[in-house]
C-alpha positions as CSV (number, residue, x, y, z in Angstrom):
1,X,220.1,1.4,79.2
2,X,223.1,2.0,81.2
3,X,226.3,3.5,80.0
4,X,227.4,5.7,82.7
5,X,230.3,4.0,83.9
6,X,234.2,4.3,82.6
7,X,234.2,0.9,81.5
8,X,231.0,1.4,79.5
9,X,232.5,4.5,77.7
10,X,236.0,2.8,77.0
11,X,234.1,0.3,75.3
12,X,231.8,2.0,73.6
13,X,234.5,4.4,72.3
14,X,236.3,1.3,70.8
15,X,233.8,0.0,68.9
16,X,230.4,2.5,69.3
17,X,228.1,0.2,67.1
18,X,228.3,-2.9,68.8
19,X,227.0,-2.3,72.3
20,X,224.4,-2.8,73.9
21,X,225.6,-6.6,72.9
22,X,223.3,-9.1,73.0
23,X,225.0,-12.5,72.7
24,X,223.2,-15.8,71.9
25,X,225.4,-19.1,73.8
26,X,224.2,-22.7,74.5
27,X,222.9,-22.7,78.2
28,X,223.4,-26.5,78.2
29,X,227.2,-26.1,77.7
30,X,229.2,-25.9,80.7
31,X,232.1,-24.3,79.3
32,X,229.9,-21.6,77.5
33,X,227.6,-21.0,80.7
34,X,230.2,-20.7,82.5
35,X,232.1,-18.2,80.8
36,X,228.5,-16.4,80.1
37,X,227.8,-16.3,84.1
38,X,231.6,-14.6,84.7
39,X,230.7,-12.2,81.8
40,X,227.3,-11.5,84.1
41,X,229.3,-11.1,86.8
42,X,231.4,-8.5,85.1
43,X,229.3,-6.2,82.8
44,X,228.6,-3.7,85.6
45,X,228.2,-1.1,82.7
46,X,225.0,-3.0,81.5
47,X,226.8,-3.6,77.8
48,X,225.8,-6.9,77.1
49,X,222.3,-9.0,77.2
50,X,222.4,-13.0,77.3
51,X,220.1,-15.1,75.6
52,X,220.3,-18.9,76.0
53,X,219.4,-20.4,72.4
54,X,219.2,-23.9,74.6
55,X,216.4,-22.5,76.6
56,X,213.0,-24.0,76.6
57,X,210.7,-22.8,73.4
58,X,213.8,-20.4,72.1
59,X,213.0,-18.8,68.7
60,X,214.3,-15.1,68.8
61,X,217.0,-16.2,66.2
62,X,219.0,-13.4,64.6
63,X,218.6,-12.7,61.1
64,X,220.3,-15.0,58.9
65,X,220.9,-17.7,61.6
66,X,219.2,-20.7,62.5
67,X,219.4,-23.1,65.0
68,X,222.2,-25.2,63.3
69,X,224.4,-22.1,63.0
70,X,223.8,-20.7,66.7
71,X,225.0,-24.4,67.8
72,X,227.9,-24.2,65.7
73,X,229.7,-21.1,67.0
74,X,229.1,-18.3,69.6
75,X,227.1,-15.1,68.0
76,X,226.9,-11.4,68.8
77,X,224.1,-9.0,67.8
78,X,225.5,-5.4,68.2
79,X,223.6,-2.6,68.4
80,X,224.2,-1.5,65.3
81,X,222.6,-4.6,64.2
82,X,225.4,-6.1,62.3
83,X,226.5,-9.9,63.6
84,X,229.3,-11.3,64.7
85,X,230.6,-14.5,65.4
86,X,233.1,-17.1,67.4
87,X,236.3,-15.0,68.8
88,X,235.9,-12.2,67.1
89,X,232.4,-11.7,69.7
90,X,233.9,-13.3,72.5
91,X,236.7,-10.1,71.9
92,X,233.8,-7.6,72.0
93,X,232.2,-9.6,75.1
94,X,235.8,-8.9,77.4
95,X,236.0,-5.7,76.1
96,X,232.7,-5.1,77.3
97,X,233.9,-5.9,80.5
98,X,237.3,-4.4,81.0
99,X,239.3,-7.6,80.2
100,X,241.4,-5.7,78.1
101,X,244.7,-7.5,78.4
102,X,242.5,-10.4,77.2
103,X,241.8,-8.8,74.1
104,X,245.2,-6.9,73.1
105,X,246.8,-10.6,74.1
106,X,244.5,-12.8,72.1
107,X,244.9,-9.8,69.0
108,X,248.7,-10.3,68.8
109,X,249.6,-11.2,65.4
110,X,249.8,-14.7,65.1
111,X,248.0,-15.4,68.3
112,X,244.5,-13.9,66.5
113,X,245.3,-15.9,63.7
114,X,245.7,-19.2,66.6
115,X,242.8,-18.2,68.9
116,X,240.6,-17.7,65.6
117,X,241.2,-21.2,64.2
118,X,241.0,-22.8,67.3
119,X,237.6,-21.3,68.5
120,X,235.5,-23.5,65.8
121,X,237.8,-26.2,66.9
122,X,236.5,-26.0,70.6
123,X,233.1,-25.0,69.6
124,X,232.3,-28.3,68.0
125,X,233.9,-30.2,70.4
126,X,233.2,-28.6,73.9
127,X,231.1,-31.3,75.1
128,X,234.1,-33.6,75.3
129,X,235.1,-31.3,77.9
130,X,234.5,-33.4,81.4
131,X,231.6,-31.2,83.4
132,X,233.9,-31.4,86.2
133,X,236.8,-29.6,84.7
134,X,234.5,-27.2,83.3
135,X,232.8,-26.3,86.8
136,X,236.8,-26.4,88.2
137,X,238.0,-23.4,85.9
138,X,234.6,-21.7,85.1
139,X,232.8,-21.5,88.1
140,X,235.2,-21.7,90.9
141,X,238.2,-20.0,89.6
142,X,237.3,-17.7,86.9
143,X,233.7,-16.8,89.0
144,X,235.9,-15.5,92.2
145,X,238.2,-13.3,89.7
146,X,234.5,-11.9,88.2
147,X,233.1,-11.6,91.7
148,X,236.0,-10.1,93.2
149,X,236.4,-7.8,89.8
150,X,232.5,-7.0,90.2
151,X,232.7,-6.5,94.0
152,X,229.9,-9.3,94.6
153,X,231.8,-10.7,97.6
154,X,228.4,-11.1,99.2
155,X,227.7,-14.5,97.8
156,X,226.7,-16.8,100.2
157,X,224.8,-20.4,100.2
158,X,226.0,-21.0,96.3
159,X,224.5,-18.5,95.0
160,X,225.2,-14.3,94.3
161,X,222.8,-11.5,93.9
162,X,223.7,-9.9,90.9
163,X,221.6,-7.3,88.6
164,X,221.2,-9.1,85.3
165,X,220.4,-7.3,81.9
166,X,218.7,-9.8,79.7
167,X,216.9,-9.8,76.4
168,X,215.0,-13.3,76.8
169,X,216.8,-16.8,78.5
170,X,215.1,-19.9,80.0
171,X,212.7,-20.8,82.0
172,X,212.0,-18.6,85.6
173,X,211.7,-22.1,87.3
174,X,215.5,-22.5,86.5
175,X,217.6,-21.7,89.0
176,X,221.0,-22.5,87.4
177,X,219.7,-19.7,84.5
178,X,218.2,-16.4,85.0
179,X,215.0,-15.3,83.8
180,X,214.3,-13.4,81.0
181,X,213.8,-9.3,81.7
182,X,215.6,-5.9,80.9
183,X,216.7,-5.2,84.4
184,X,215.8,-7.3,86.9
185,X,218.1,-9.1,90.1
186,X,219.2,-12.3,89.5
187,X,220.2,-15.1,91.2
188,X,223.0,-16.8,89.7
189,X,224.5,-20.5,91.1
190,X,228.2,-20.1,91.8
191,X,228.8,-24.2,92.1
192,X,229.9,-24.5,95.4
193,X,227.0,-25.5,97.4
194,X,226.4,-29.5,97.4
């Protein structure tokens, strides 16, 4: 484990039970693999771990969850073993990663009370977003903020080099998700090559 760097400590000085984070999204969802490959981007501290409950033979479910539930809304598994759910892990997953305007925005009174309503709201109805918008925002705009915010300027041919911290994901075969391991390079696609 890795928690040698300033963001690591800010984060883990917020909220010391809940990282290493290990955060279970649906791979097969645009909007959340998008917004899961910009938090890999980002955790250069090594807080979080991704596991993709769409993946191929998945059944590391959390205590207390099945699949019905992972489906429904975004959980967390913090270290502390306690889980969380919908915006309230999505908070701990930015502040993982230094997006800490994100979170004191989105914790604004009346805005929490918003972004907390409307997160089930998206959740069940995020494959109504059109792929292309999703690939627009998530993986051209938002992944050059990550990539520029994690120094991996190097990416080249559609795809960066990135060290990836993972507790299990899909299949090695993929391409388009990393394989599972504890510390390990990975190659993740940033959309732009045809």
């Amino acid at each position: 484990m890795r928690f040698t760097t300033d963001s690591g400590r800010s984060a883990i000085q917020r909220d010391p039970g809940a990282y290493p984070l290990t955060l279970y999204f649906d791979g097969a969802c645009p909007i959340c693999n998008g917004e899961m490959r910009n938090l890999m981007l980002r955790d250069t501290a090594g807080l979080l771990r991704f596991v993709d409950i769409a993946a191929p033979g998945f059944a590391a479910f959390p205590s207390g969850t099945d699949m019905a539930a992972l489906m429904g809304s975004l959980h967390g598994l913090r270290a502390d073993g306690r889980l969380s759910t919908g915006s309230e892990v999505l908070r701990l997953a930015y502040r993982a990663v230094q997006l800490d305007g994100l979170v004191r925005f989105t914790e604004l009174p009346g805005l929490r009370w918003l972004f907390d309503r409307a997160y089930p709201v998206v959740a069940r109805h995020r494959y109504l977003v059109p792929k292309p918008l999703a690939r627009l925002v998530l993986e051209t705009a938002l992944r050059r903020a990550a990539e520029r915010r994690a120094g991996a300027s190097a990416c080249r041919a559609g795809a960066c080099s990135i060290e990836a911290r993972h507790d299990a994901s899909t299949s090695p075969g993929d391409p388009a998700r990393p394989s599972a391991s504890t510390s390990s390079a990975a190659t993740v696609p940033t959309g732009d090559a045809s």
